[in-house]
N, C-alpha and C positions, 0 to 999 in steps of 0.2 A: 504494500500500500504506500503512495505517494503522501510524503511531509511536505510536498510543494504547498503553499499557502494559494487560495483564489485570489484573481483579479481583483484589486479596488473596487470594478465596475460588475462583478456578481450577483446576479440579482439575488434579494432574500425570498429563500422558502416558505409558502406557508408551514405554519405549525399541522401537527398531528398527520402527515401525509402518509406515515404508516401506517395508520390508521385506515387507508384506503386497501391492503392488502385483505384479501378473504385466504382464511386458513384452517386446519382446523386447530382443537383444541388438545393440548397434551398433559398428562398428569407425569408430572416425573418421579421417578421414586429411589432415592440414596437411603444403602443404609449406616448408620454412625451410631458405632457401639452394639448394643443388644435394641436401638428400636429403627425406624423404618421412619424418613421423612417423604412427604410426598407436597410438593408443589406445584401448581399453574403454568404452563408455559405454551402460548397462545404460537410461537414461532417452533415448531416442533413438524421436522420434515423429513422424506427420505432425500440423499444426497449423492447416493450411487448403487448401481443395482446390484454386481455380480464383482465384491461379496456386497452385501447390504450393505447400506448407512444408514444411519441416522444422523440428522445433528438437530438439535435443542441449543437454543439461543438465550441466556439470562443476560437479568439485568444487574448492574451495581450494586443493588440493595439485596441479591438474595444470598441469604446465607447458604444456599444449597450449594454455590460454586464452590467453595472451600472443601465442604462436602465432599464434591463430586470430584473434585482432584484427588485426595486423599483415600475414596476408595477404588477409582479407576474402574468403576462399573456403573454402571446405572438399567435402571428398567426405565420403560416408556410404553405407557396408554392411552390411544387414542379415542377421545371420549367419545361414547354414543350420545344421542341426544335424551336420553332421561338422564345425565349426567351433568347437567345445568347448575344447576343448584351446587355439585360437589366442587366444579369446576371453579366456579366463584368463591366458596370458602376456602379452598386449598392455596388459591390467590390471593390472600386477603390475610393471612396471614404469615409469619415467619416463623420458625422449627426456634428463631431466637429466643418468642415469644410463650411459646406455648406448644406442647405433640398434638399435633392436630390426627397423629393415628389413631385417638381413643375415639374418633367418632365414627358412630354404627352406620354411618352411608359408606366407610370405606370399608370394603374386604380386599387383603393380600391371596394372590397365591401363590402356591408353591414354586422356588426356581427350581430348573432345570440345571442350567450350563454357567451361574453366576449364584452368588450370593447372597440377589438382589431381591426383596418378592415384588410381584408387581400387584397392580389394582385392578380386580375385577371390573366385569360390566360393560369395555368399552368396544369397539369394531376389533382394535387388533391389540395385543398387547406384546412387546418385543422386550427381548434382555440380550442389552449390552455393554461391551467391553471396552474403554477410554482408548479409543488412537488418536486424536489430535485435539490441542485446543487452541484455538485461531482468536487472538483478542484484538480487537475494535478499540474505538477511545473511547466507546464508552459498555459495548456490552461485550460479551465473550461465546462465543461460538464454543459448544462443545461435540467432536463427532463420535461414535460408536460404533463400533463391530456390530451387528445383531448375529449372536450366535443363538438366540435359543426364540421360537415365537408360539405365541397362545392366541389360538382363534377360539370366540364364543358361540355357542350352537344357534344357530340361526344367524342370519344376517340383518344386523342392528342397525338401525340408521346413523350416520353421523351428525357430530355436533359443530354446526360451522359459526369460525369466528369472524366480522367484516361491521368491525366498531361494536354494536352488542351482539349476544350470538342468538343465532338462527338456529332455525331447524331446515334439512335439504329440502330446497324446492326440485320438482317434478322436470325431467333433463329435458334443454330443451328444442322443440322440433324447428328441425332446419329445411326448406322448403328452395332455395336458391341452390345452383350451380357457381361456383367462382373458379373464371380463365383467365390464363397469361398466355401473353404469347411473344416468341420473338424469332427476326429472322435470323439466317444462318444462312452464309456460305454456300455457294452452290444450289443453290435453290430451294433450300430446306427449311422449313419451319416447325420451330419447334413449340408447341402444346402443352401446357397443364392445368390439368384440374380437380378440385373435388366436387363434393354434390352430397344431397343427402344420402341415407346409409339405408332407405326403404323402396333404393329401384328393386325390380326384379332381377333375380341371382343372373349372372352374366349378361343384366341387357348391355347393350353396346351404347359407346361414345359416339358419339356425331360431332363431325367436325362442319364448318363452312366457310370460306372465307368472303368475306361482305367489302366490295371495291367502294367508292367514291362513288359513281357514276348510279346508287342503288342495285350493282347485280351480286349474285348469288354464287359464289363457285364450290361446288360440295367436294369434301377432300377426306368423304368416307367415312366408314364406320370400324372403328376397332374396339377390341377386349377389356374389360375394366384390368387391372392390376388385382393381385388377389386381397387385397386390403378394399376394392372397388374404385380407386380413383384411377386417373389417368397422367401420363407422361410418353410424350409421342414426339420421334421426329419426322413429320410431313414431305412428300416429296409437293410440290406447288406447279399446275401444268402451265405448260410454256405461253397459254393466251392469258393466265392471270398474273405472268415476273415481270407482263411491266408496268402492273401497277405497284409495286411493291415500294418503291418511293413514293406514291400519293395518298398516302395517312390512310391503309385498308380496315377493319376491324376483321377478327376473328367471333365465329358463334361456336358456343359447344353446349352441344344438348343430349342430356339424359331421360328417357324414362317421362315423366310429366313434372320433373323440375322445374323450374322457373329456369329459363336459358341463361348462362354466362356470358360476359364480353371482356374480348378487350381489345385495345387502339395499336395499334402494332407505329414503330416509329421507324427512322433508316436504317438499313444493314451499314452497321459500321465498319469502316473501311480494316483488313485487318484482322479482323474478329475468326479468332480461330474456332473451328468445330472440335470439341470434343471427342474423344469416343472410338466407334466406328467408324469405317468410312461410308458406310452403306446405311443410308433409312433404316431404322429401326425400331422395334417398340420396346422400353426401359422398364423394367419392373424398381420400386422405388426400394431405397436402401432399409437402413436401421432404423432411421429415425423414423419411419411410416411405420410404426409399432402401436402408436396414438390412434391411426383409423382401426387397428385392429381393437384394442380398447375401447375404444367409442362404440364402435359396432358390437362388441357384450356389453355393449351397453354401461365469561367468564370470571375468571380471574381476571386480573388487571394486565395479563399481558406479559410479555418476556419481561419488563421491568419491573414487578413485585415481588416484596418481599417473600423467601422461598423457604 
């Protein structure tokens, strides 16, 4: 992180813009000595997949961090939404102050691979082991191994934090197609899109390319990706390359989507192609793991006292 100081001329922030983050909520639980402290902490995230992370973000005032260095483990539960209430008392006070384990809304269970117990009740409950801690100027990042994880029977809904917390609203329906498009070298254009995730299994993408002049030039139909979206490079027939300098749009349509666009601008001088050298159709990498996802469908905050 940069000690460079900002410009004289920076403008100021407003206040609480963190506040603008939606998250959910996490119960963290350190143990020190023979008892079990459990704190609030509204920034509680995974951070790497494969091995897990976690990292919990405290604030200044929780005593938990001292805690949490010293025994180099921790558990973390993600709260469900009848967890409201516990989430708030567990933030609201300090382990300085007072064990806030004697009260009958928290149950521990049993570890596995750590020390640690964790707190009943929530979507997922993880135990883990201290690899790094990352300090800020003013809060301190803690990350964690998850070696050991407790799913609860049934799937419980979650408790989302975004200023006071919420309960999940109902996911929501997408109805639009969104395309890019750009040219390429040799007469190729390349194609992307997604759409919503309720076409029929394999319908096909529709491309068309829309000149100035109002015409239409259809440039087929291909395979969704298996995620369903699309990533295409077009061959363009020889009566449409020479509009291709006078600002064309692209249509792509799925299914009964709402159609996609977009403005296509000059093939820049240069612009090397990628890839193959031959048209072809690209299935998307790693990071397209998110449509697959989609397609299955407090406390006071990292800064209280813990």
């Amino acid at each position: 992180m940069s000690d460079t100081p900002l410009a004289p001329t920076a403008p100021r922030l407003p206040e609480n813009l963190w506040k603008k983050l939606t998250s959910t909520v996490g119960l963290v639980s350190v143990r020190h000595g023979s008892a079990t402290n459990v704190m609030a902490a509204e920034w509680s995230y995974f951070v790497n997949k494969d091995p897990l992370y976690v990292a919990v973000v405290l604030g200044p005032r929780a005593a938990t961090r001292g805690l949490l260095t010293e025994a180099g483990e921790f558990s973390l539960t993600l709260c469900a939404e009848d967890q409201a209430e516990l989430a708030d008392f567990a933030g609201s006070f300090s382990v300085a102050d007072i064990d806030k384990s004697a009260s009958e809304l928290i149950g521990f269970g049993a570890p596995e691979a750590t020390g640690t117990p964790w707190v009943t009740g929530g979507v997922l409950a993880v135990e883990c082991v201290l690899r790094e801690t990352v300090r800020f100027p003013v809060h301190t990042l803690y990350a964690g191994e998850v070696v050991a994880a407790h799913l609860p029977p049934g799937t419980p809904r979650p408790l989302v934090k975004h200023g006071a917390m919420h309960t999940l609203g109902a996911p929501v329906r997408r109805t639009a197609i969104v395309a890019t498009a750009q040219w390429l070298p040799g007469g190729l254009l390349r194609v992307a899109a997604t759409g919503p995730s309720g076409a029929p299994a394999g319908a096909p993408w529709r491309v068309s390319l829309l000149t100035p002049d109002g015409g239409s030039v259809p440039l087929g139909e291909y395979p969704p990706s298996r995620y369903g979206d699309f990533l295409a490079e077009l061959p363009v027939p020889d009566r449409a390359a020479g509009d291709r300098r006078r600002g064309c749009r692209v249509r792509v349509e799925r299914g009964d989507a709402k159609p996609g666009y977009a403005t296509l601008g000059h093939e820049e001088p240069g612009q090397e192609e990628p890839g193959q050298e031959e048209p072809r159709y690209e299935e998307p990498g790693y990071e397209k793991q998110r449509h697959e996802d989609i397609a299955r469908g407090t406390g006071n905050g990292a800064g209280t006292p813990g």
